[in-house]
py3Dmol code that shows the C-alpha trace and the ligand (Angstrom):
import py3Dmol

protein = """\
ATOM      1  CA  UNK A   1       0.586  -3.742   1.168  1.00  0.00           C
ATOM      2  CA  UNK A   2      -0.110  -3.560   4.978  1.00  0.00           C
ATOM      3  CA  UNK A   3      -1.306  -0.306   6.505  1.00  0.00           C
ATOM      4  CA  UNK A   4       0.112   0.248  10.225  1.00  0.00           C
ATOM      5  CA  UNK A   5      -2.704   2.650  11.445  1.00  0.00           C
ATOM      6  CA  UNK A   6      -1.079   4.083  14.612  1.00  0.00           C
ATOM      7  CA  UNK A   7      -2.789   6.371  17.528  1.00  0.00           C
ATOM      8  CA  UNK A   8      -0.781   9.374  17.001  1.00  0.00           C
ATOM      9  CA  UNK A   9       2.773  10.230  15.466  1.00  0.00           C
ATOM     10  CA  UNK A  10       5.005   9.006  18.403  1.00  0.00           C
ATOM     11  CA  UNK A  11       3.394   6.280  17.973  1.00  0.00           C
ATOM     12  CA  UNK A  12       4.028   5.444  14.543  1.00  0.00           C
ATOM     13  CA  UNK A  13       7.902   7.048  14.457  1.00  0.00           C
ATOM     14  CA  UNK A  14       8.079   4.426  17.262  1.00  0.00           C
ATOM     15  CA  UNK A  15       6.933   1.228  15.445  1.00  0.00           C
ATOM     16  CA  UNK A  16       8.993   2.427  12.211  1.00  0.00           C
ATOM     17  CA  UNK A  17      12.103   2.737  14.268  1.00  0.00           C
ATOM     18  CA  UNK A  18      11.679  -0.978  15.788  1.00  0.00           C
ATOM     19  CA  UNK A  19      10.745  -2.358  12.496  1.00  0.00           C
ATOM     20  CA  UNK A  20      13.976  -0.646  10.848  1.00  0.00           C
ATOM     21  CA  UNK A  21      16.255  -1.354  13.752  1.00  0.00           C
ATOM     22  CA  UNK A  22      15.101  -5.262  13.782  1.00  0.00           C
ATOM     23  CA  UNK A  23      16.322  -5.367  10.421  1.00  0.00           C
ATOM     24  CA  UNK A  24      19.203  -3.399  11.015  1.00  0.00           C
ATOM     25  CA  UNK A  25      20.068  -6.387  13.711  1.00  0.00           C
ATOM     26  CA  UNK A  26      19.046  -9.393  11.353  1.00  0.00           C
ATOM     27  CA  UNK A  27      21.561  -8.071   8.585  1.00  0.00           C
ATOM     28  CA  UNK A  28      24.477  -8.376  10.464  1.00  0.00           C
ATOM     29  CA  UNK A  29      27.302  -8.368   7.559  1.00  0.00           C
ATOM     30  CA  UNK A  30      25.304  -5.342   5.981  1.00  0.00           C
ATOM     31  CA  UNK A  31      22.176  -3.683   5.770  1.00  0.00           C
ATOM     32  CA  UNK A  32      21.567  -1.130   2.735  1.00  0.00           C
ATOM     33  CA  UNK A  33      18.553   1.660   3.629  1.00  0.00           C
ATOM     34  CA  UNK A  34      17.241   4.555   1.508  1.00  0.00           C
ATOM     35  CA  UNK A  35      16.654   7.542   3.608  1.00  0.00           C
ATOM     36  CA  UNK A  36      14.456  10.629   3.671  1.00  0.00           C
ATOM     37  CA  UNK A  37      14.781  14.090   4.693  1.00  0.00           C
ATOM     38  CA  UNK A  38      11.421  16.463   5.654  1.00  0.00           C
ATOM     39  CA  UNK A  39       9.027  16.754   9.171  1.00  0.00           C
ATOM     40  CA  UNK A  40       7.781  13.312   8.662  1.00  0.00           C
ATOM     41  CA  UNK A  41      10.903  10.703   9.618  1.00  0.00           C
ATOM     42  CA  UNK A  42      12.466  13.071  12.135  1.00  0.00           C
ATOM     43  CA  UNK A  43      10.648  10.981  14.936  1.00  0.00           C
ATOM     44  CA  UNK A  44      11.713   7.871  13.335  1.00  0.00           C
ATOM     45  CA  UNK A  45      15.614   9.357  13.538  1.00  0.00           C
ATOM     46  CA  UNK A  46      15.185  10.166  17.031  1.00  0.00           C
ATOM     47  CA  UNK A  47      13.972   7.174  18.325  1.00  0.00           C
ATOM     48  CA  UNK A  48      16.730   5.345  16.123  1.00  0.00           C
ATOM     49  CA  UNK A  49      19.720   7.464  17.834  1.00  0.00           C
ATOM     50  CA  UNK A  50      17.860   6.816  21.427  1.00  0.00           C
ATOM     51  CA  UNK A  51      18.702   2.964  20.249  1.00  0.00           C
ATOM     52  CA  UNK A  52      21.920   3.494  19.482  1.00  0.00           C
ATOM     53  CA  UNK A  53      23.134   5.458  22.486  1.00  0.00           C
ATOM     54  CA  UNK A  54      21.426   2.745  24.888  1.00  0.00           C
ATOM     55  CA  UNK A  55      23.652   0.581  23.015  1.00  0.00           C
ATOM     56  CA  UNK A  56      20.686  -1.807  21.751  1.00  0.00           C
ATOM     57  CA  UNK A  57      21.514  -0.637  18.012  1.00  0.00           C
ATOM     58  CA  UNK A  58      24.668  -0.021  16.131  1.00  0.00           C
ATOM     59  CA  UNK A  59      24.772   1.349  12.169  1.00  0.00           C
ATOM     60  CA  UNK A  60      28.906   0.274  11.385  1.00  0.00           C
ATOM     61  CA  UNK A  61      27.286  -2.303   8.789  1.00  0.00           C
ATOM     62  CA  UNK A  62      24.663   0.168   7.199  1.00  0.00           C
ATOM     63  CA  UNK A  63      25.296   1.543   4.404  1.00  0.00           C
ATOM     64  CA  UNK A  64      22.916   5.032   3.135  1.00  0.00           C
ATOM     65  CA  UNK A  65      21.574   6.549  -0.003  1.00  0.00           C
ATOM     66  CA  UNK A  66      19.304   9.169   0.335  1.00  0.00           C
ATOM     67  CA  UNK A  67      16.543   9.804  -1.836  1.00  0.00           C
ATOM     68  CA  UNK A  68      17.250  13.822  -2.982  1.00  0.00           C
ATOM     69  CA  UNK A  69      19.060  16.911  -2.924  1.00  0.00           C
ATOM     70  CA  UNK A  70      18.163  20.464  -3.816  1.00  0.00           C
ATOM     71  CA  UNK A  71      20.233  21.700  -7.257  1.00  0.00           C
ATOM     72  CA  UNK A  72      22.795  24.440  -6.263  1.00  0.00           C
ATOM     73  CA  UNK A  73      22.870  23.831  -2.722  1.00  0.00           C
ATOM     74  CA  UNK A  74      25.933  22.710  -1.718  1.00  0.00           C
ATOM     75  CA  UNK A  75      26.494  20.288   1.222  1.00  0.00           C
ATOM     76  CA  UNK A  76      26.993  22.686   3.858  1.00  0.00           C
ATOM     77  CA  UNK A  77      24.039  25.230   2.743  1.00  0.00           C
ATOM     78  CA  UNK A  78      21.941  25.112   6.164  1.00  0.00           C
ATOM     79  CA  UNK A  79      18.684  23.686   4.028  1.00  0.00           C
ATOM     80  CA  UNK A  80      20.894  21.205   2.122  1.00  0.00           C
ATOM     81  CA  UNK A  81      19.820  17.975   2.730  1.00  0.00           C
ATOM     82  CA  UNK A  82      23.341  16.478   3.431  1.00  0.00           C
ATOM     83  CA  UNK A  83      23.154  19.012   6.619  1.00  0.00           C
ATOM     84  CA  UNK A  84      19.945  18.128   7.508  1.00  0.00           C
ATOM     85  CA  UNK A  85      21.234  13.978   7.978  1.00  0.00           C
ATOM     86  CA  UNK A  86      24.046  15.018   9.228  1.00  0.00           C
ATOM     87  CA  UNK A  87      22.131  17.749  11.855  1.00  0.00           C
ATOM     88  CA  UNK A  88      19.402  15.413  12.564  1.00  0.00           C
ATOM     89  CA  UNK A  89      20.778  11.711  12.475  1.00  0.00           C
ATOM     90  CA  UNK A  90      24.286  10.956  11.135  1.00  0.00           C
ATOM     91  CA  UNK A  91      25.935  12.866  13.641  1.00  0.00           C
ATOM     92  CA  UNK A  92      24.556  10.815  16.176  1.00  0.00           C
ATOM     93  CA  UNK A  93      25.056   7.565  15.400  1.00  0.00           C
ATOM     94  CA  UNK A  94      28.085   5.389  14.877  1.00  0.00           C
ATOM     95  CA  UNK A  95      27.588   5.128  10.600  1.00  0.00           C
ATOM     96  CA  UNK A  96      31.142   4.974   8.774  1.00  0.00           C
ATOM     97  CA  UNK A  97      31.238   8.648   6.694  1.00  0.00           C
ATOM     98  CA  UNK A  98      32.040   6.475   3.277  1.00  0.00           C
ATOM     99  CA  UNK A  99      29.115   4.463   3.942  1.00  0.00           C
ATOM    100  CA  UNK A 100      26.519   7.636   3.472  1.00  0.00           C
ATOM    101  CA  UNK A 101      25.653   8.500   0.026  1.00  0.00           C
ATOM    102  CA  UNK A 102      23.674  11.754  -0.952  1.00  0.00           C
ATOM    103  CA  UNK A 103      23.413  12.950  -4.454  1.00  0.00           C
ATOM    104  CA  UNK A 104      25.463  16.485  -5.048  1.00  0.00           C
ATOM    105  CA  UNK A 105      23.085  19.287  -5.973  1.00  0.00           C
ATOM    106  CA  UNK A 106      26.248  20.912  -7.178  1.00  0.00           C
ATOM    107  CA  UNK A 107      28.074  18.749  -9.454  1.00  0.00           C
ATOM    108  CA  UNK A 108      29.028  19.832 -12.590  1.00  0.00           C
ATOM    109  CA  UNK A 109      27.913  17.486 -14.914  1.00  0.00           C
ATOM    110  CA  UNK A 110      24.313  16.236 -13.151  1.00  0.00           C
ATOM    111  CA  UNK A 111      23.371  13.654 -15.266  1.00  0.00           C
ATOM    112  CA  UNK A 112      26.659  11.968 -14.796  1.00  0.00           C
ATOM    113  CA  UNK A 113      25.800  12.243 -11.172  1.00  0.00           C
ATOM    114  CA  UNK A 114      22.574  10.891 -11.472  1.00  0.00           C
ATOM    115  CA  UNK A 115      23.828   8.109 -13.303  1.00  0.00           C
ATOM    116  CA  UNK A 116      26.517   7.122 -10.976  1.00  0.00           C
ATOM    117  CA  UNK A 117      24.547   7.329  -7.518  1.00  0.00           C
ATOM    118  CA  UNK A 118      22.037   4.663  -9.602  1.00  0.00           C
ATOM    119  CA  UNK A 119      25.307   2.577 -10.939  1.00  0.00           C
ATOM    120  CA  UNK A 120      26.913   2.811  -6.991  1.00  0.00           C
ATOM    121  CA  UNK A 121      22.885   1.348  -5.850  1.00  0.00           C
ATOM    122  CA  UNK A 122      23.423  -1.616  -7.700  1.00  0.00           C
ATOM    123  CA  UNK A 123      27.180  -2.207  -7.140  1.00  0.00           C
ATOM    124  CA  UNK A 124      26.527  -2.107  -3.467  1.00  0.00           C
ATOM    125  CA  UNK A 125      23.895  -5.087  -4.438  1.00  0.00           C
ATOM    126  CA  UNK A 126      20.201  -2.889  -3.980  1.00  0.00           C
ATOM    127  CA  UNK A 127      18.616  -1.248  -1.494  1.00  0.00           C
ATOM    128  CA  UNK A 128      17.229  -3.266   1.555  1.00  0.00           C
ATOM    129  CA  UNK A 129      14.871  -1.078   2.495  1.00  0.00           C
ATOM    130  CA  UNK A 130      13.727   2.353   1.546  1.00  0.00           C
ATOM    131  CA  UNK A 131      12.212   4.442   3.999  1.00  0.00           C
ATOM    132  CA  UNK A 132      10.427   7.239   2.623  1.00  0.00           C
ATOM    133  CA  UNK A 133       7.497  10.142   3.242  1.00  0.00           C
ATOM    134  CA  UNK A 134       4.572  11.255   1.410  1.00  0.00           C
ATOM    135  CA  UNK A 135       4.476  14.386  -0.179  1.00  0.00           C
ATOM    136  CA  UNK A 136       0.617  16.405  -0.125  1.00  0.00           C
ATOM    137  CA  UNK A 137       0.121  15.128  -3.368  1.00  0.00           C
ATOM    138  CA  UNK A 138       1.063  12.067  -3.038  1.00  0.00           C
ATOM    139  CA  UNK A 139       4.851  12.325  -4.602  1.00  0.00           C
ATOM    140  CA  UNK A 140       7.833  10.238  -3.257  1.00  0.00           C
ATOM    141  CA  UNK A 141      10.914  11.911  -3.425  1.00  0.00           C
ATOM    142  CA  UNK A 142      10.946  14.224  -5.855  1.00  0.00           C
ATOM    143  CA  UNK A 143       8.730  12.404  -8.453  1.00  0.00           C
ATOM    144  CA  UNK A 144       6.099  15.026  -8.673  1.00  0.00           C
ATOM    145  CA  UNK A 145       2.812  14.229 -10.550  1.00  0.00           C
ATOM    146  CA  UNK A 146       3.235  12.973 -13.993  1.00  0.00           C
ATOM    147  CA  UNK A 147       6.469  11.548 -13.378  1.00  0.00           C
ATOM    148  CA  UNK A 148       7.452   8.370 -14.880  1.00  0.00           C
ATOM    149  CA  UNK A 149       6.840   5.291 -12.937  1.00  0.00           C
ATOM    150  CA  UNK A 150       9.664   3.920 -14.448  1.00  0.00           C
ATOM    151  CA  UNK A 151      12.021   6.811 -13.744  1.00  0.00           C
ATOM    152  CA  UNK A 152      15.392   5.984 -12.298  1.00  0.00           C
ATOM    153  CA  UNK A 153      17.509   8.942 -10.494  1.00  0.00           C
ATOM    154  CA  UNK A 154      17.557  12.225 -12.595  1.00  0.00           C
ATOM    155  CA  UNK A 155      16.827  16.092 -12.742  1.00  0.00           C
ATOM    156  CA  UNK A 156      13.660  17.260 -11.707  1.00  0.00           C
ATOM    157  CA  UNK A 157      11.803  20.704 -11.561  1.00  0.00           C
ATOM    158  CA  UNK A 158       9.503  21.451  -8.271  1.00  0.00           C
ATOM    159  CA  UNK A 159       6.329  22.028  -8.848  1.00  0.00           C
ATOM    160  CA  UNK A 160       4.615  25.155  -7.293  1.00  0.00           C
ATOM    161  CA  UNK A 161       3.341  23.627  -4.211  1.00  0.00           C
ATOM    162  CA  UNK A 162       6.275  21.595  -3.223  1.00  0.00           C
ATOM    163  CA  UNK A 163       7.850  24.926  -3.292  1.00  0.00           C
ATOM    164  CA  UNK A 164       5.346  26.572  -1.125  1.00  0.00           C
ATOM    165  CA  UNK A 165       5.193  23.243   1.060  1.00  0.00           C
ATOM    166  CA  UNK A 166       9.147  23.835   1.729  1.00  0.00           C
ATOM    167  CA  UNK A 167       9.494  27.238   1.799  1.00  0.00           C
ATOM    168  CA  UNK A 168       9.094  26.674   5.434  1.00  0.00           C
ATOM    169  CA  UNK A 169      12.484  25.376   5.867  1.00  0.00           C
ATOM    170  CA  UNK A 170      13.057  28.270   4.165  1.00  0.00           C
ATOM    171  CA  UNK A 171      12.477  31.183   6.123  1.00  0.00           C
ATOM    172  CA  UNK A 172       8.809  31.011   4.296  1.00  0.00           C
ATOM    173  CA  UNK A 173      10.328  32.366   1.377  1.00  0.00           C
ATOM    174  CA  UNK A 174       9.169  30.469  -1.421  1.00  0.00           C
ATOM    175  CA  UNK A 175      11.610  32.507  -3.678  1.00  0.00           C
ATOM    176  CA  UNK A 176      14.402  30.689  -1.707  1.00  0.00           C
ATOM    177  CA  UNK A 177      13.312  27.222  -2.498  1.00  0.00           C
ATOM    178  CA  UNK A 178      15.197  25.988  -5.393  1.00  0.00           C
ATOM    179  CA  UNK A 179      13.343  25.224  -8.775  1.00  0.00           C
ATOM    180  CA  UNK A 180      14.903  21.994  -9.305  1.00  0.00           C
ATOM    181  CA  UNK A 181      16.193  18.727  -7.566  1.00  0.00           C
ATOM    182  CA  UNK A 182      18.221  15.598  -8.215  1.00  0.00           C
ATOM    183  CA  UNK A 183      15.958  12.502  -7.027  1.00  0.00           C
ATOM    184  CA  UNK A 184      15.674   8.851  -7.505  1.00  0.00           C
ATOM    185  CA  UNK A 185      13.125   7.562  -9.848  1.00  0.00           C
ATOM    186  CA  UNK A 186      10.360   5.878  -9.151  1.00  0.00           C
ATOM    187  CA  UNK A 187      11.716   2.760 -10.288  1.00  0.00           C
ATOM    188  CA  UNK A 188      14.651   3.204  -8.413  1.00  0.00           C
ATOM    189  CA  UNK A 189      12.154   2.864  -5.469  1.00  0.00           C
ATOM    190  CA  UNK A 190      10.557  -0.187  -6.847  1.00  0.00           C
ATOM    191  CA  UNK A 191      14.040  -1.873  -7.106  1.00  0.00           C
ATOM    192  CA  UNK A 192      14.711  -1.972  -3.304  1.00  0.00           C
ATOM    193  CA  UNK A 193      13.449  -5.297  -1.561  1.00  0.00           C
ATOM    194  CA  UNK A 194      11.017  -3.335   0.772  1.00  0.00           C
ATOM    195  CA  UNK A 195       9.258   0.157   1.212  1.00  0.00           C
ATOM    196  CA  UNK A 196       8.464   1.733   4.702  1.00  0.00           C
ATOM    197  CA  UNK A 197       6.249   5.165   4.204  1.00  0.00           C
ATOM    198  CA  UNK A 198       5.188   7.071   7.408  1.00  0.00           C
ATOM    199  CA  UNK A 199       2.743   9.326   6.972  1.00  0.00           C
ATOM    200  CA  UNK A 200       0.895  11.874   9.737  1.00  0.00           C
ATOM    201  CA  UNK A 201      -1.731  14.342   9.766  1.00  0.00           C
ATOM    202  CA  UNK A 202      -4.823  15.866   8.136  1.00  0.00           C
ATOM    203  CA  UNK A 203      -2.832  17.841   5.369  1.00  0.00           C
ATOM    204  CA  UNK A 204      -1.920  13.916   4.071  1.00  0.00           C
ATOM    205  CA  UNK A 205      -5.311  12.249   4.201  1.00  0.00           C
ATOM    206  CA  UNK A 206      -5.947  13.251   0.353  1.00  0.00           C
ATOM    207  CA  UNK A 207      -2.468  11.035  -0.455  1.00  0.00           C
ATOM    208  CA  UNK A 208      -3.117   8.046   1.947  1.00  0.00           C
ATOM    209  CA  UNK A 209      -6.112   7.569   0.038  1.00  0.00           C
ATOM    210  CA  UNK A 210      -4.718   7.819  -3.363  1.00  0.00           C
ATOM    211  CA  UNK A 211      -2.252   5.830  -2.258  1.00  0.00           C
ATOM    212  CA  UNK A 212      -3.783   3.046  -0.927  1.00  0.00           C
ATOM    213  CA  UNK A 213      -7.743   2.858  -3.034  1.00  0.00           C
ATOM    214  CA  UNK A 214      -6.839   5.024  -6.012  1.00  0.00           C
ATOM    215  CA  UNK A 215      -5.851   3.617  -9.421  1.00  0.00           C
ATOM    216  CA  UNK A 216      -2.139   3.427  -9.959  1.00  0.00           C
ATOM    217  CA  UNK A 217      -1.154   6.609 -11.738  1.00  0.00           C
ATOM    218  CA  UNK A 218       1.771   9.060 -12.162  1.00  0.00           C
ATOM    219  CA  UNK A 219      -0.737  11.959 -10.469  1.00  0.00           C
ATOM    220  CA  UNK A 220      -0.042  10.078  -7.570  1.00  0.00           C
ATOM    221  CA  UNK A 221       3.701   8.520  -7.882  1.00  0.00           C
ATOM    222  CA  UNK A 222       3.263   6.984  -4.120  1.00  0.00           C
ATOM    223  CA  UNK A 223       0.207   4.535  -5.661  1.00  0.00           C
ATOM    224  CA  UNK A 224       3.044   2.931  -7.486  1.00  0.00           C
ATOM    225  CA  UNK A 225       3.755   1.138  -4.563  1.00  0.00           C
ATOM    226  CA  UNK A 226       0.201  -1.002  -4.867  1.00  0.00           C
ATOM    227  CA  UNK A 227       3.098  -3.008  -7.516  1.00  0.00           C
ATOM    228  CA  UNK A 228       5.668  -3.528  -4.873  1.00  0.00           C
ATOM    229  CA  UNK A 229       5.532  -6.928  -3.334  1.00  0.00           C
ATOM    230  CA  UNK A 230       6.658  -5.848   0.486  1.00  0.00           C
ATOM    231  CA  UNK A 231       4.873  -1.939   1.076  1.00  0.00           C
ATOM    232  CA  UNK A 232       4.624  -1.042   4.797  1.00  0.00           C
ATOM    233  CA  UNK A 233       2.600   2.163   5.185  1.00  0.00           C
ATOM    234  CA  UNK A 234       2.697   3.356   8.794  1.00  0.00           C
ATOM    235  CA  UNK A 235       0.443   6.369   9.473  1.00  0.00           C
ATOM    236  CA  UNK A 236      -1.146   7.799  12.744  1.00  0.00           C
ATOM    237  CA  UNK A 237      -5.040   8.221  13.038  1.00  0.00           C
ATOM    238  CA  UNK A 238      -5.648  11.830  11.547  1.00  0.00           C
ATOM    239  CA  UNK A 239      -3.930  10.625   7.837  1.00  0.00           C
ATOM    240  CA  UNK A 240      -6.976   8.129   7.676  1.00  0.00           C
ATOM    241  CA  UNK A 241      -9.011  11.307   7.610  1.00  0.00           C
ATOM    242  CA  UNK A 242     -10.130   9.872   3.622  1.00  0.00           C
ATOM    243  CA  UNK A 243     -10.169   6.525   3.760  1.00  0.00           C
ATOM    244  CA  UNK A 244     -13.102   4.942   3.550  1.00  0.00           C
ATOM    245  CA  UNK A 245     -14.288   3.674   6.943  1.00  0.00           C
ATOM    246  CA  UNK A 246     -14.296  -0.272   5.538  1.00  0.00           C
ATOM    247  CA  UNK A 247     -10.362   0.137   4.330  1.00  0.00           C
ATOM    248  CA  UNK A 248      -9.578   1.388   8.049  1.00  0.00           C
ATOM    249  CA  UNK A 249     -11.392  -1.366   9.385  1.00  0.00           C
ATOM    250  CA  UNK A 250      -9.799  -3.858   7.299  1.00  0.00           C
ATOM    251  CA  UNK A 251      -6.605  -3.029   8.093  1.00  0.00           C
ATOM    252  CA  UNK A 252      -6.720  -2.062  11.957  1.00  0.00           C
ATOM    253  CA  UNK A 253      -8.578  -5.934  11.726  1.00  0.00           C
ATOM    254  CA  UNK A 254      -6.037  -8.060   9.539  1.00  0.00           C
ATOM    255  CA  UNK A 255      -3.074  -5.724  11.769  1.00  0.00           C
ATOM    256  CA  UNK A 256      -4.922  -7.173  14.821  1.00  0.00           C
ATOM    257  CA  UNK A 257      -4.651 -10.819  13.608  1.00  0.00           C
ATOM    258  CA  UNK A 258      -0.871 -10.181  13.057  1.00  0.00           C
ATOM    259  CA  UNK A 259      -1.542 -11.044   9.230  1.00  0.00           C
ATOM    260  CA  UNK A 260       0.319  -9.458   6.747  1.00  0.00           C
ATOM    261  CA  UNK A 261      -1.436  -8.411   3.804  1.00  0.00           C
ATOM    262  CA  UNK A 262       1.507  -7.990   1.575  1.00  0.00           C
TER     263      UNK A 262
END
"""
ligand_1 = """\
16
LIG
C 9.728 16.687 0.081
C 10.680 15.499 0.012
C 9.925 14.196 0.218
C 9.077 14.275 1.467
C 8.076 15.389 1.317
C 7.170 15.514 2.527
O 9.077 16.914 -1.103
N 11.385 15.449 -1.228
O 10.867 13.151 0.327
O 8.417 13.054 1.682
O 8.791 16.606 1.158
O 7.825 16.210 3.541
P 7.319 16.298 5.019
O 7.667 15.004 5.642
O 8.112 17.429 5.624
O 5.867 16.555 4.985
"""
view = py3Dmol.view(width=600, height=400)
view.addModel(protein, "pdb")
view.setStyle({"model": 0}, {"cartoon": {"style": "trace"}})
view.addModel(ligand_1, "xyz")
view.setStyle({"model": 1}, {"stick": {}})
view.zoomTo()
view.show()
């Protein structure tokens, strides 16, 4: 695992961007990325679309599967999560429409649908690299605590605080938030060749340090990724908030040598 420990948010959405976009560039035939919705890679889409309209960066050979989707939203519902790639980054960028893929929250058989999204992952040959965010408690997607680690994409209920956590989005009605989501599993995580988490601010600290010194458990579906052979977690200062000063230090030092850890 290597921990990017970054001054501020800008500053990390920045590095994330460059580090996707170089390996947007190296795959030139095609590049297959996970994406995530929520506050946290919003940066990370912005500075991605300023590449692409200064012509450094172009997405015609990447190819999209996003991690989740609210149940009973359908795609155009404002807090849908197809509107919010579309509103935020697809709409901006020069990505072929057949080449996104976001599970439907409204499909009327779900398990089928969960089984397909994970049968059209591996028939467009895995995911290259799955960006993702950290939840408060330290879930990834959807997988809320006690989730399998070896889930694969399926129907999940919310727990309590990821509804109060979201109910900003909506209108701070936690009523409004829907009870249940389709998400990727765990595993399905796992699968893809690398992982890139950003993570900022206070409210995360708790998770960062599950994540990175806590025992692998399912209370903490993010510390999964201490198994995953190529983790980047890139996070700005205040996130560090409860790590231990010597697991900072380590990292800001082996960062410094331009070492990777993983
Ligand atoms: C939701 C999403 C996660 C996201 C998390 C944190 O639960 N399903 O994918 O990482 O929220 O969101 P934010 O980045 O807004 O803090």
């Amino acid at each position: 695992m290597r921990l990017i420990i970054c001054r501020n948010y800008e500053q990390a959405s920045a590095w994330s961007a460059q580090y996707i976009a170089n390996r947007i560039m190296k795959q030139k035939e095609k590049c297959v990325l996970g994406l995530p919705t929520g506050s946290s890679p919003l940066g990370i889409y912005k500075e991605l679309i300023a590449l692409h309209r200064a012509h450094v960066l172009s997405f015609s050979h990447v190819i999209t599967f996003n991690m989740d989707e609210y149940v009973g939203l359908s795609p155009d519902h404002p807090q849908s999560y197809h509107r919010f790639m579309w509103d935020n980054f697809f709409n901006f960028i020069d990505i072929k429409k057949e080449h996104v893929h976001i599970l439907n929250g409204c499909a009327s058989d779900l398990e089928k649908e969960c089984a397909e999204y994970e049968a059209c992952i591996a028939a467009t040959g895995g995911i290259d690299l799955f960006l993702g965010g950290m939840g408060v408690d330290g879930h990834i997607a959807f997988n809320e605590p006690g989730s399998s680690l070896t889930s694969h994409t399926r129907i999940k209920s919310l727990t309590t605080d990821t509804k109060y956590a979201n109910a900003r989005f909506f209108g701070g009605d936690i009523h409004a938030v829907p009870s249940t989501a389709l998400t990727v599993g765990v595993a399905t995580i796992m699968a893809a060749r690398e992982v890139l988490i950003i993570v900022s601010g206070h409210s995360k600290a708790r998770a960062l340090q599950a994540t990175v010194e806590g025992p692998v458990s399912q209370m903490c579906t993010l510390s999964c990724l201490q198994m995953h052979a190529k983790v980047i977690i890139v996070c700005d200062e205040e996130a560090t908030d409860e790590l231990k000063v010597s697991t900072v230090r380590y990292f800001k030092d082996i960062e410094s040598k331009n070492i990777s850890a993983s």
